[in-house]
C-alpha positions in Angstrom: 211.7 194.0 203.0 209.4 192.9 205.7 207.4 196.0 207.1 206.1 195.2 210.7 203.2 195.4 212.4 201.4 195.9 209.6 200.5 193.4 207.3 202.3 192.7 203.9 202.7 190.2 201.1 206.2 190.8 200.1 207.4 187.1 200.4 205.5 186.3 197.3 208.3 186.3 194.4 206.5 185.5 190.9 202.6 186.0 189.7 199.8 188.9 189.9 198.9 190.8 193.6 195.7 189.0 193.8 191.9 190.9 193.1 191.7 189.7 196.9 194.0 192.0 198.4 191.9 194.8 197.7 189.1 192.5 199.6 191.5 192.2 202.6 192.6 195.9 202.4 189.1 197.1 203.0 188.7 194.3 206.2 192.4 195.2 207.5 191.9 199.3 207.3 189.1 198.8 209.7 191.6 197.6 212.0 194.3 200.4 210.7 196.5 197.8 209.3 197.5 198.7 205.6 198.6 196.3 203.3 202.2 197.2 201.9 204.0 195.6 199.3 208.0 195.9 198.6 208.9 195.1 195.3 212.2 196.8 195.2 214.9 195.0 194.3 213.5 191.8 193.0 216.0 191.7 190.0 213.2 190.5 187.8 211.5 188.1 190.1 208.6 190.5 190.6 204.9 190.2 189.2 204.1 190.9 185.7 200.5 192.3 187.3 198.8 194.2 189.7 195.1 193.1 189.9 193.1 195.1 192.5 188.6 194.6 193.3 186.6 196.3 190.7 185.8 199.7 191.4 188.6 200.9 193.7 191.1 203.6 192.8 194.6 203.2 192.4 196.9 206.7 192.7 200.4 206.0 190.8 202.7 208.7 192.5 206.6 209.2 192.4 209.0 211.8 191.3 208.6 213.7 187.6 210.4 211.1 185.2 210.8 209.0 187.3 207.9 206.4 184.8 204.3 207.0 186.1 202.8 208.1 182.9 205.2 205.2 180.8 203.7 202.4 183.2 199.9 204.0 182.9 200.0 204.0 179.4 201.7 200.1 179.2 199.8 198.7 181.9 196.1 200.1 182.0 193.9 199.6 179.2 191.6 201.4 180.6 190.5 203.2 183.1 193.7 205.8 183.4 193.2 209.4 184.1 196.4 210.9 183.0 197.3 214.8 183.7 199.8 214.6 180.8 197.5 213.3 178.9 195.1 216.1 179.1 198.4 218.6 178.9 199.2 217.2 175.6 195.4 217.4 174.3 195.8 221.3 174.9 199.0 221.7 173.7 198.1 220.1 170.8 194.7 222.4 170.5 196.6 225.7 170.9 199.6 227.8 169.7 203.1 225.9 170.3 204.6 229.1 171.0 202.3 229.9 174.0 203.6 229.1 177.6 202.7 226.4 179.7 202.3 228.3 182.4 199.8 230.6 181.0 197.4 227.8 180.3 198.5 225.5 183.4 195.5 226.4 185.4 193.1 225.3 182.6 194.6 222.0 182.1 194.2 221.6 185.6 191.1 222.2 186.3 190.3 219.9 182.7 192.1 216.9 184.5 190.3 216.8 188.0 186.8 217.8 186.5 187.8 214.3 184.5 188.5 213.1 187.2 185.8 213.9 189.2 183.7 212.4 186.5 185.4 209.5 186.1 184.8 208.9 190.2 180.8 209.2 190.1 180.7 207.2 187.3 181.5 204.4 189.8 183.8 202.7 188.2 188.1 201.9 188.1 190.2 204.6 188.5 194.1 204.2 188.1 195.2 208.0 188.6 198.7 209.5 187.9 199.4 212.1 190.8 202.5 214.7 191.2 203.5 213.9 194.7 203.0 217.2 195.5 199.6 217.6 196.6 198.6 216.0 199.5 195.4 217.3 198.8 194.3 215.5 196.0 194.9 211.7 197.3 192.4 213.2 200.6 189.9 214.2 198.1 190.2 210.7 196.7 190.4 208.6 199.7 186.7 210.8 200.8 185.7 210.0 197.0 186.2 206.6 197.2 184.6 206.2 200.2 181.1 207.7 199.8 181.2 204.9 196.9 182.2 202.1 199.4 185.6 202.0 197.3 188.7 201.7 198.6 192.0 203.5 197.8 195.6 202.3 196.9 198.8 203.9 195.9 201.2 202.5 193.4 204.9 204.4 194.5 207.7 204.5 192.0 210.9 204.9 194.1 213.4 206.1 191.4 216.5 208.1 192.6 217.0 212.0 191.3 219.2 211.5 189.0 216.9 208.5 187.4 214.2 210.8 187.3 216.2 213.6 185.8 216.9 211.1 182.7 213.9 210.6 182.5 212.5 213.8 181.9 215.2 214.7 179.1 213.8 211.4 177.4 210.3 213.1 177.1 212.0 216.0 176.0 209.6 218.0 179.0 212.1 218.8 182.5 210.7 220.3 185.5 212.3 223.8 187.1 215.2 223.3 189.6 212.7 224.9 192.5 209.9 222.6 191.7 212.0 219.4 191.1 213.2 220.5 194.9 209.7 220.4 196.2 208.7 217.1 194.3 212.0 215.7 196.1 210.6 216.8 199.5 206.8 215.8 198.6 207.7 212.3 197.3 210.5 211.8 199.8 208.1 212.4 203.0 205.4 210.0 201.0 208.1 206.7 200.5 209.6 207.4 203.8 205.6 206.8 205.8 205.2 204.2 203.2 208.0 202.5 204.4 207.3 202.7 208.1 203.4 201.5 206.8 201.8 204.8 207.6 200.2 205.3 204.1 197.5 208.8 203.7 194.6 208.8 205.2 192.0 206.3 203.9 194.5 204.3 201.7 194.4 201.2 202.1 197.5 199.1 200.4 200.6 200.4 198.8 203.1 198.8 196.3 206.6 200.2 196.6 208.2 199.9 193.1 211.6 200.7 191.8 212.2 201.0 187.9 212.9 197.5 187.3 209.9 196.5 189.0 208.1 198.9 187.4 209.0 198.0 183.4 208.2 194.5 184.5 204.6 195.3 185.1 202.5 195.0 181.8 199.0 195.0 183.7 197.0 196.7 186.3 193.2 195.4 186.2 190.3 195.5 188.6 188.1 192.2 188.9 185.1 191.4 191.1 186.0 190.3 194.6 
């Protein structure tokens, strides 16, 4: 899938996105021109990596279950600021009787202090994100910037039902009414990704669907 105007590098079939695209990201959002990759429905001829400039951040958004954390935790061997990650260090710290929900807010605010840490450190970010709040990828997009780093999102495009088997396999669903607003959230984000209109300040986009996602072992950051 070709998306015009803007620019993309979807008729490359094998090999890594190359370090360079997050080079010509920065020089092409100047001009409002985002790069966006379509990997869906490759059947296996996708790349095995996804290699962005040292320093930027890389937001890896989709649907619950539908593989974010899975690929984070596969591809990134370092660099990964996880929210389940930090949910399961609490749960693991406190009584397995007591209610997500009653100590939701903490792991929140646990994960985006992290976060925030990781980001003035200065250096790689891969992030897992909801969907749901638009808010957050702003907050990164301004991050980045004040750092001269630029932004990209990583979209798994997985349908419902995908995602729903996904969350039984982790053994952790999602409510019917949030699962709904997930739906909406990620929905509105794949359809502007689609037409090239990616959030403010981001500056590339890959489009994945779940083969194209187990196929990638790697995301890494090198010096432009």
């Amino acid at each position: 899938m070709t998306l015009q105007p803007y620019a993309t590098t979807a008729g490359a079939a094998r090999g890594a996105v190359p370090a360079q695209q997050g080079a010509r990201a920065r020089g092409l959002l100047g001009t409002h021109a985002p790069v966006v990759r379509d990997l869906r429905g490759r059947k296996g001829l996708g790349p095995r990596s996804l290699d962005f400039v040292a320093g930027d951040v890389v937001v890896v958004s989709g649907l619950p279950g539908s593989g974010k954390s899975t690929l984070i935790r596969r591809a990134v061997r370092e660099h990964a600021i996880d929210s389940q990650d930090t949910r399961d260090r609490w749960a693991g710290s406190l009584p397995a009787l007591l209610p997500y929900a009653l100590y939701r807010p903490l792991v929140r605010a646990a994960h985006y202090l992290g976060l925030w840490r990781a980001l003035r450190s200065g250096g790689s970010v891969v992030v897992h994100d909801c969907g749901t709040q638009a808010w957050v990828r702003r907050w990164l997009a301004r991050e980045a910037g004040r750092r001269g780093r630029t932004l990209h999102l990583v979209l798994l495009d997985v349908t419902p039902h995908v995602a729903r088997a996904g969350q039984r396999e982790r053994g952790r669903g999602v409510s019917g009414y949030a699962f709904a607003r997930h739906r909406g959230a990620v929905g509105r984000l794949l359809r502007d990704t689609e037409s090239g209109l990616l959030p403010p300040g981001c500056a590339s986009a890959v489009l994945l669907d779940r083969e194209a996602a187990t196929a990638i072992e790697r995301i890494s950051f090198a010096n432009a």
